[in-house]
C-alpha positions as CSV (number, residue, x, y, z in Angstrom):
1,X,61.3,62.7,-1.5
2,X,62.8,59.2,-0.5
3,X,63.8,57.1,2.1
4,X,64.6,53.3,2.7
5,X,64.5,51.0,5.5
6,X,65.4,47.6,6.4
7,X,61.8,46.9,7.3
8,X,59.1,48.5,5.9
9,X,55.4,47.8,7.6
10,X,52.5,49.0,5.9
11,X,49.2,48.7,7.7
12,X,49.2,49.6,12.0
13,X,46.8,47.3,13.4
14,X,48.0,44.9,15.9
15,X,49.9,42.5,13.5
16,X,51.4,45.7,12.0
17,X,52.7,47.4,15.5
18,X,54.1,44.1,16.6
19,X,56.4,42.7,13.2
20,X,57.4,46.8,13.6
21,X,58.3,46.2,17.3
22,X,60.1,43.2,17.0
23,X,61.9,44.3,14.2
24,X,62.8,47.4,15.7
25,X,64.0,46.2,18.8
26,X,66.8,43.7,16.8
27,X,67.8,47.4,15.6
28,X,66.9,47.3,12.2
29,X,65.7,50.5,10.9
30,X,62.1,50.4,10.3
31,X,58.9,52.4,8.9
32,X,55.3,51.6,9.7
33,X,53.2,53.5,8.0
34,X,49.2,53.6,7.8
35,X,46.7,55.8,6.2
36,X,44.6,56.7,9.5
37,X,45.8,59.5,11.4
38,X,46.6,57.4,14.2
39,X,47.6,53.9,14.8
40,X,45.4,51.1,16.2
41,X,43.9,49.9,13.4
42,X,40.1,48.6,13.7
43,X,40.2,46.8,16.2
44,X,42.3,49.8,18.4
45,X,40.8,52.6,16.7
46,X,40.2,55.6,19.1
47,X,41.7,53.6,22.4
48,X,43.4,56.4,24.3
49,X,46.1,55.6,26.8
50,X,44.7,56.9,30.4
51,X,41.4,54.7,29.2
52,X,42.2,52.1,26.9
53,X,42.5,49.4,29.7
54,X,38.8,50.0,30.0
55,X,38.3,48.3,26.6
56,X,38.1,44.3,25.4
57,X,42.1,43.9,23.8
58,X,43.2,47.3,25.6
59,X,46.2,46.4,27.7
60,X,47.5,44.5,24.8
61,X,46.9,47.8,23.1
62,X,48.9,49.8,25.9
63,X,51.4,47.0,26.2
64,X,52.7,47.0,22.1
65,X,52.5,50.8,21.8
66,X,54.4,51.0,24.2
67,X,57.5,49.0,23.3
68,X,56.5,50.2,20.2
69,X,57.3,53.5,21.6
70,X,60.9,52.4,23.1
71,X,62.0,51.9,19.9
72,X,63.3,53.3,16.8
73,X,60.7,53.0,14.6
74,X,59.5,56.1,12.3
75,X,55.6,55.7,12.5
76,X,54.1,57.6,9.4
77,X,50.3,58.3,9.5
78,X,48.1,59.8,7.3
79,X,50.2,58.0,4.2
80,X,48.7,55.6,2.3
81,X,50.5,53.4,-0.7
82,X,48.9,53.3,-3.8
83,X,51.7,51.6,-6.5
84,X,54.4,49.5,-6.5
85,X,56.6,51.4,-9.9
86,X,59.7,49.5,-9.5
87,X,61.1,46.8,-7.6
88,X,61.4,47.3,-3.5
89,X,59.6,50.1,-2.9
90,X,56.4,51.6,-2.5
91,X,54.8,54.9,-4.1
92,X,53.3,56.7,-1.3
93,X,50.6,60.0,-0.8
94,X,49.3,62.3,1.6
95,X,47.5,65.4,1.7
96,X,48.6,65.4,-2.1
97,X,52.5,64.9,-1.3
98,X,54.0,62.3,-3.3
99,X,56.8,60.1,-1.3
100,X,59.1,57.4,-1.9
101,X,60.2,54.5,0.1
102,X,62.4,52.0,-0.7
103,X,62.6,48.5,1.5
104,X,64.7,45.3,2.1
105,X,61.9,43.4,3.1
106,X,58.1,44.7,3.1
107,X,55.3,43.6,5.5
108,X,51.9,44.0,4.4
109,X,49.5,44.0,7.4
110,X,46.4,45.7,5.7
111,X,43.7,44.3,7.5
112,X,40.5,43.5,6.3
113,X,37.0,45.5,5.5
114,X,33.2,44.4,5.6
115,X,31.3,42.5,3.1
116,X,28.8,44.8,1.8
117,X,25.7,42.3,0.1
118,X,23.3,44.8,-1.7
119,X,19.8,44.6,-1.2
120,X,17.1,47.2,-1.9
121,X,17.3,50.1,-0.2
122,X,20.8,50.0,1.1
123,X,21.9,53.2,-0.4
124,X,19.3,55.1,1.5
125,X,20.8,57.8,4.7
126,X,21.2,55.7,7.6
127,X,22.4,52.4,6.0
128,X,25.7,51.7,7.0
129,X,27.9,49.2,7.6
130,X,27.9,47.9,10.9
131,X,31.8,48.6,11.6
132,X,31.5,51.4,10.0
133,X,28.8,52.8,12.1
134,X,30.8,51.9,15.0
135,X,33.8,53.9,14.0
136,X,31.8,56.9,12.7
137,X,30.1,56.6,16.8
138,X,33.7,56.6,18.2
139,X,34.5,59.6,16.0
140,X,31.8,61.4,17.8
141,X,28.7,60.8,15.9
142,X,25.7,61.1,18.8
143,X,24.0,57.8,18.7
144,X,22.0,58.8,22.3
145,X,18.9,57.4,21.6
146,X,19.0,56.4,18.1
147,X,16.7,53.1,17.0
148,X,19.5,50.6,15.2
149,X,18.8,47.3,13.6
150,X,22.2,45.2,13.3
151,X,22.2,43.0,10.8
152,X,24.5,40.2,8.2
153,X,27.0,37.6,9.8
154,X,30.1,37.3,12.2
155,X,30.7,38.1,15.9
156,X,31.6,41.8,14.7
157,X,27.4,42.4,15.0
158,X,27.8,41.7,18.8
159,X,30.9,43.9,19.5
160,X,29.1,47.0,17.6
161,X,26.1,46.2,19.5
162,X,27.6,46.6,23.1
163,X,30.0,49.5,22.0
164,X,26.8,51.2,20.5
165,X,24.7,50.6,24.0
166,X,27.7,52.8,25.9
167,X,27.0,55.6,23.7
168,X,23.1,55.4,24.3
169,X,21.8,53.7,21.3
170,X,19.0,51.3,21.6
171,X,19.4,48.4,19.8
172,X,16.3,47.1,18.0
173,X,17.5,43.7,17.0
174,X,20.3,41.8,16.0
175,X,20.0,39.4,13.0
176,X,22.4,37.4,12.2
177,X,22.3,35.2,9.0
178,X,24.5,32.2,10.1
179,X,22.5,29.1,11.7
180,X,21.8,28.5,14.9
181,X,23.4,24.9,14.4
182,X,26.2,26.3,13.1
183,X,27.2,28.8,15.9
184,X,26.4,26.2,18.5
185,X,29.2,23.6,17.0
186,X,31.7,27.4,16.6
187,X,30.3,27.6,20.3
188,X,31.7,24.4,21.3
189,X,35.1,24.5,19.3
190,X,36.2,27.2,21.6
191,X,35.5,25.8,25.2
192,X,39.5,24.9,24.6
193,X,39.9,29.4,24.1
194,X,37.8,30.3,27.1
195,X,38.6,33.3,26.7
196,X,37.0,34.2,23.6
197,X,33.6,32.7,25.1
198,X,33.9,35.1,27.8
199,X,34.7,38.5,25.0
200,X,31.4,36.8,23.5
201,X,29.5,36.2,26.4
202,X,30.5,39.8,27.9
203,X,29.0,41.8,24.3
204,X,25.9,40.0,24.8
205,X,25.2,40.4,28.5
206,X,25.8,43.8,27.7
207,X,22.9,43.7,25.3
208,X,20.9,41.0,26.4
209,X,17.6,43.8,26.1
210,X,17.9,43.3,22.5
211,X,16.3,40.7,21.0
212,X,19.3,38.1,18.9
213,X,18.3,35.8,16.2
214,X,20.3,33.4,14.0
215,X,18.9,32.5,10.3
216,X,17.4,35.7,9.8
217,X,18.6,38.7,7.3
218,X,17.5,42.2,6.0
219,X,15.7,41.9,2.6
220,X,14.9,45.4,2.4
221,X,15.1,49.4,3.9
222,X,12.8,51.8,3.0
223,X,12.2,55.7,3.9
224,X,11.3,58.4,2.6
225,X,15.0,60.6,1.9
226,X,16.4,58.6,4.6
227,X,15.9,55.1,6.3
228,X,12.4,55.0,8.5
229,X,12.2,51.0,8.6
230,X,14.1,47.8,7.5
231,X,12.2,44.3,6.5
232,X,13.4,41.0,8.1
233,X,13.1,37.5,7.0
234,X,13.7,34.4,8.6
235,X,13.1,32.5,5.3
236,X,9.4,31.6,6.2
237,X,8.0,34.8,6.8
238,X,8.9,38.8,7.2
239,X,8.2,41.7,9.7
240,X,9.0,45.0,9.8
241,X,11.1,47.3,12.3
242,X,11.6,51.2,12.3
243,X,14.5,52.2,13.0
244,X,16.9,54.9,12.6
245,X,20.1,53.3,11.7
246,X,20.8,50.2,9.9
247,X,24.4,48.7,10.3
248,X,24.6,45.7,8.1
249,X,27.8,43.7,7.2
250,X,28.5,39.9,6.2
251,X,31.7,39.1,7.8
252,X,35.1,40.5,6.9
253,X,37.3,40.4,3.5
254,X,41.2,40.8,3.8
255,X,42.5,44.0,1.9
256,X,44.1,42.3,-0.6
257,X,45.1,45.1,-3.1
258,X,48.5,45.3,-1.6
259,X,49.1,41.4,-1.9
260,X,47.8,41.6,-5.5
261,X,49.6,44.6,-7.0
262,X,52.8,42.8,-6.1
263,X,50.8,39.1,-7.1
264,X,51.2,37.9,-4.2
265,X,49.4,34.0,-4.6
266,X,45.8,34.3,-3.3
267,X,44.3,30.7,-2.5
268,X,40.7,30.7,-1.4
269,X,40.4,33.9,-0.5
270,X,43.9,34.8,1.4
271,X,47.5,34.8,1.2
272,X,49.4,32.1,1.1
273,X,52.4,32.4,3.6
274,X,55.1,30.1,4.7
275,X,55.5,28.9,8.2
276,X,57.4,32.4,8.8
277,X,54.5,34.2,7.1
278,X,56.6,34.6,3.8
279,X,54.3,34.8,0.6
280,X,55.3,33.4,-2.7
281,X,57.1,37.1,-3.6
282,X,60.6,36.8,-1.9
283,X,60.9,39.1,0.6
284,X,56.8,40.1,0.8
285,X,55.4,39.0,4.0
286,X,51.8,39.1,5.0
287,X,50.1,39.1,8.6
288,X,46.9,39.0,10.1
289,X,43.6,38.8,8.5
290,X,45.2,38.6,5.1
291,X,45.8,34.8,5.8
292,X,42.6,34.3,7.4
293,X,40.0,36.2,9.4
294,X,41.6,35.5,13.3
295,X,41.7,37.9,15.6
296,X,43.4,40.0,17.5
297,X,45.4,37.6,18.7
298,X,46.4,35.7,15.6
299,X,47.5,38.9,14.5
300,X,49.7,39.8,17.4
301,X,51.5,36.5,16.8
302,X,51.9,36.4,12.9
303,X,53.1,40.0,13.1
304,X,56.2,39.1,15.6
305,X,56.9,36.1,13.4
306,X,57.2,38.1,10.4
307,X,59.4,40.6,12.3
308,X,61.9,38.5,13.7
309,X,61.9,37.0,9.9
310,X,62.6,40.0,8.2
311,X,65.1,41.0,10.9
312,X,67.0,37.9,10.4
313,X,66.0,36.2,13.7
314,X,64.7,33.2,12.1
315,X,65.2,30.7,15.0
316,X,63.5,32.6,17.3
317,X,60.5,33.2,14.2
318,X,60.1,29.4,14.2
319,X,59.9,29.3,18.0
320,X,57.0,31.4,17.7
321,X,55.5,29.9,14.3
322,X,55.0,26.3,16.3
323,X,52.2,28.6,18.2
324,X,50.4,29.5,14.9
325,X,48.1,26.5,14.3
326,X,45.6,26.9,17.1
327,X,44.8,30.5,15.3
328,X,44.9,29.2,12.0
329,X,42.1,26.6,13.4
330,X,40.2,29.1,14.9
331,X,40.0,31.2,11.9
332,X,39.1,28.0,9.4
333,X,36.1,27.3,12.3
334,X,34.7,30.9,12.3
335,X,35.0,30.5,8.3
336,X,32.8,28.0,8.4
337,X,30.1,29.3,10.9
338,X,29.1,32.7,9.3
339,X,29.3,31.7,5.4
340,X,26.8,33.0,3.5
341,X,23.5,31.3,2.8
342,X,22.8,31.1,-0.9
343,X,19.5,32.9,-0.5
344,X,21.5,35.7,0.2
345,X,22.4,36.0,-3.5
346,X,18.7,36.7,-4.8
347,X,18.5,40.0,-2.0
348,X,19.0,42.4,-4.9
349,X,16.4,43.3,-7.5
350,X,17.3,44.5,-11.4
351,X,17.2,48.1,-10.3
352,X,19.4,47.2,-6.8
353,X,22.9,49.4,-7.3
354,X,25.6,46.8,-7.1
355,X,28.3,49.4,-8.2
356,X,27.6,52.7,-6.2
357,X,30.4,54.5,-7.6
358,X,29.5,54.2,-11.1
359,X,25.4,53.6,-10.3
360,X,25.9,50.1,-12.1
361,X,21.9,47.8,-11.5
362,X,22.0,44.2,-11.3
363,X,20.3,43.5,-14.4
364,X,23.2,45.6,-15.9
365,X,25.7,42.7,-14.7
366,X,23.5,39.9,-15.5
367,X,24.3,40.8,-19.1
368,X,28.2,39.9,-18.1
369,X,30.6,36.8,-17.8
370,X,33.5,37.8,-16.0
371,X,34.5,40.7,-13.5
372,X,36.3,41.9,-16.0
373,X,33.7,41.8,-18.8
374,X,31.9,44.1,-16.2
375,X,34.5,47.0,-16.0
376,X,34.5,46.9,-19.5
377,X,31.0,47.3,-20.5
378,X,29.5,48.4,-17.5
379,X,32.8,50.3,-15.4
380,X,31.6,48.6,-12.5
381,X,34.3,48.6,-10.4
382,X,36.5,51.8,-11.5
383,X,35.1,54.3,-9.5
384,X,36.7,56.0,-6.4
385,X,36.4,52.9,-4.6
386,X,37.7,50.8,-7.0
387,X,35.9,47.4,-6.6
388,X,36.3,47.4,-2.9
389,X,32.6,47.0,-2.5
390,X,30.7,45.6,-5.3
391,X,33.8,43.6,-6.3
392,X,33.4,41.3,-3.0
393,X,29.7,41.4,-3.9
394,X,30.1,40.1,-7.1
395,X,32.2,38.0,-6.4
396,X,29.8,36.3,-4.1
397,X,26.8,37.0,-6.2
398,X,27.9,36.0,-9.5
399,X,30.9,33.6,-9.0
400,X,33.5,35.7,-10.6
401,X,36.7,35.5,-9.6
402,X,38.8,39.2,-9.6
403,X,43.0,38.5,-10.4
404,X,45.4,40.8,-10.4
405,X,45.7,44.4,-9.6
406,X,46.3,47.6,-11.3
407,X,47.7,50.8,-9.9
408,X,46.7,53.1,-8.0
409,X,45.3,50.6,-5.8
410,X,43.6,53.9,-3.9
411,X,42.3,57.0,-5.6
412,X,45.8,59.4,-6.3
413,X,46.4,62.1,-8.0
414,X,47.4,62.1,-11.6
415,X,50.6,63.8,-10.3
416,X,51.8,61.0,-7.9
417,X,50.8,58.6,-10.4
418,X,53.3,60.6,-13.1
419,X,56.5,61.2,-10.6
420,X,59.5,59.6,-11.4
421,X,61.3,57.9,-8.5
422,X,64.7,59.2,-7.6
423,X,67.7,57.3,-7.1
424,X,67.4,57.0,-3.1
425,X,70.3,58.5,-1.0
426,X,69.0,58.3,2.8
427,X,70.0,55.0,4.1
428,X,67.5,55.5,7.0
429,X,65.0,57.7,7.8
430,X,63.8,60.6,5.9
């Protein structure tokens, strides 16, 4: 099956819904597609209309779906895009269905994902990562009364922290690896976003019980078939917490596999885009935390640029773009206040798993140069998850750079993989 659109918008977060809207609304014909059942994204997973107004970022939430809604747009959930087999258009699956879409102009607005550091232990039942645990809570997973340790770097550990206290959990502590010096100078930068300090100030009053420490990280979990404590070190000296539920995560990493498969240029970490959010492939525009870990906000905004772009409204994209540079600051400043410690590199032991898919050690990788001396000897990184875990961990623990992508970028069936593409004939729509 195939379609093409003007516009197509892969990824329905915030900076996804809005390029979708805007471009919409100019009466292009657009697809966003995502592959969670709903849209939202992260940030706006599970918000609900009759309650999402309840929520930090919910009436912008209400507001974009529902211009979103005036619109247009075909919304496909549940589809995800694994390959790129010709020029303009994606390869698409669902549920084992195999689809085609072709596009004018494509807007990648994948998001981003937790760092995952390995450490001993963290394979064990009741490890998670700390977003993760949140989302799994939202789905319905009873946390009423459940012991949790919160631990790695970025202002994600508070948010989980307070949306885990309103569905009973008991938060044991909150370690956060980043120094205290370092937070108070992010602290200052933002007395010019005041509202920012207040979503910050508002997660902690809302767990100010729990006990918050900066310089401090988790350098092991033990249990016996499932976590029963976690070790803590502030560099100088270690105690131990039980617990039931670990969430640990260091920060975000942007989804890059999109931007790579169509090699996209990556500079430190993130997309390069123009001032219209173009990326060095002509018509390939990214949004959101693929240029830089910002926000809700940053997202909103680079997502309307890039949709008035791609619809041809370029004078009104510029308008917006000369708004960009306070977000781009603000993302370079939070950068800088939760990178990683080096001691954080020496947290695994030889017999830590580094590649869970493929049960790699770290004294297996030692042996390697390169990320992709790794896959070869060891097939770290070729499991189902291919490399989105332990490749951002090596990366960070061994220096290795990873270029270039290969498709499927997500696991697919060997028949989507093997379909032909057909000639499309529907100009719009499906």
């Amino acid at each position: 099956m195939t379609a093409r659109f003007d516009v197509v918008v892969v990824g329905a977060g915030p900076g996804g819904i809005a390029a979708a809207t805007v471009a919409a609304e100019t009466g292009r014909s657009v697809c966003m597609l995502d592959d969670n059942a709903s849209h939202g994204g992260q940030i706006w997973r599970g918000f609900r209309a009759d309650a999402a107004w309840k929520y930090p970022h919910g009436r912008s939430f209400l507001d974009w779906t529902r211009r979103l809604q005036r619109t247009e747009c075909e919304v496909w959930n549940g589809w995800q895009a694994i390959d790129a087999p010709a020029k303009s258009f994606l390869r698409l699956e669902h549920d084992g269905e195999t689809r085609d879409i072709g596009f004018d102009n494509l807007i990648l607005a994948t998001g981003a994902r937790e760092r995952f550091l390995p450490f001993p232990g963290w394979t064990l039942p009741g490890v998670m990562g700390a977003g993760g645990l949140q989302a799994l809570v939202k789905s319905g997973l009873d946390a009423e009364g459940k012991r949790v340790v919160l631990a790695g770097s970025g202002p994600l550990l508070l948010a989980v922290a307070a949306g885990l206290t309103k569905f009973g959990a008991r938060i044991a502590g909150i370690y956060e690896q980043a120094r205290l010096g370092r937070l108070a100078a992010f602290g200052f930068s933002l007395l010019s976003q005041p509202a920012k300090l207040l979503e910050g100030a508002r997660y902690r009053l809302n767990t100010s019980y729990a006990p918050y420490r900066t310089g401090c990280w988790v350098v092991r979990a033990e249990g016996h078939g499932r976590l029963e404590q976690v070790t803590v070190t502030d560099g100088r000296k270690q105690w131990t917490l039980t617990c039931d539920w670990l969430g640990s995560g260091f920060h975000l990493v942007p989804n890059l596999e999109l931007p790579r498969l169509f090699d996209c240029r990556i500079t430190e970490g993130y997309v390069s885009v123009d001032d219209l959010q173009q990326s060095s492939v002509p018509h390939v525009a990214c949004v959101g935390e693929l240029t830089g870990i910002g926000g809700v906000e940053k997202a909103l905004l680079e997502g309307q640029i890039a949709g008035l772009a791609a619809a041809g409204r370029d004078r009104e994209a510029h308008a917006l773009a000369r708004h960009r540079g306070q977000f781009e600051r603000f993302a370079m400043r939070m950068d800088r206040a939760f990178a990683l410690r080096p001691e954080l590199r020496s947290l695994a032991d030889a017999e830590t798993l580094i590649c869970r898919c493929e049960d790699i050690t770290h004294a297996a990788l030692q042996e390697c140069g390169s990320w992709r001396e790794a896959k070869l000897h060891t097939r770290c990184g070729m499991g189902a998850c291919q490399g989105r875990i332990c490749g951002t961990a090596a990366e960070f623990l061994f220096g290795w750079e990873r270029t270039g992508m290969r498709a499927p970028v997500l696991p697919a069936k060997a028949s989507t993989l093997a379909a032909e593409a057909e000639p499309f004939e529907v100009v719009h729509g499906s």
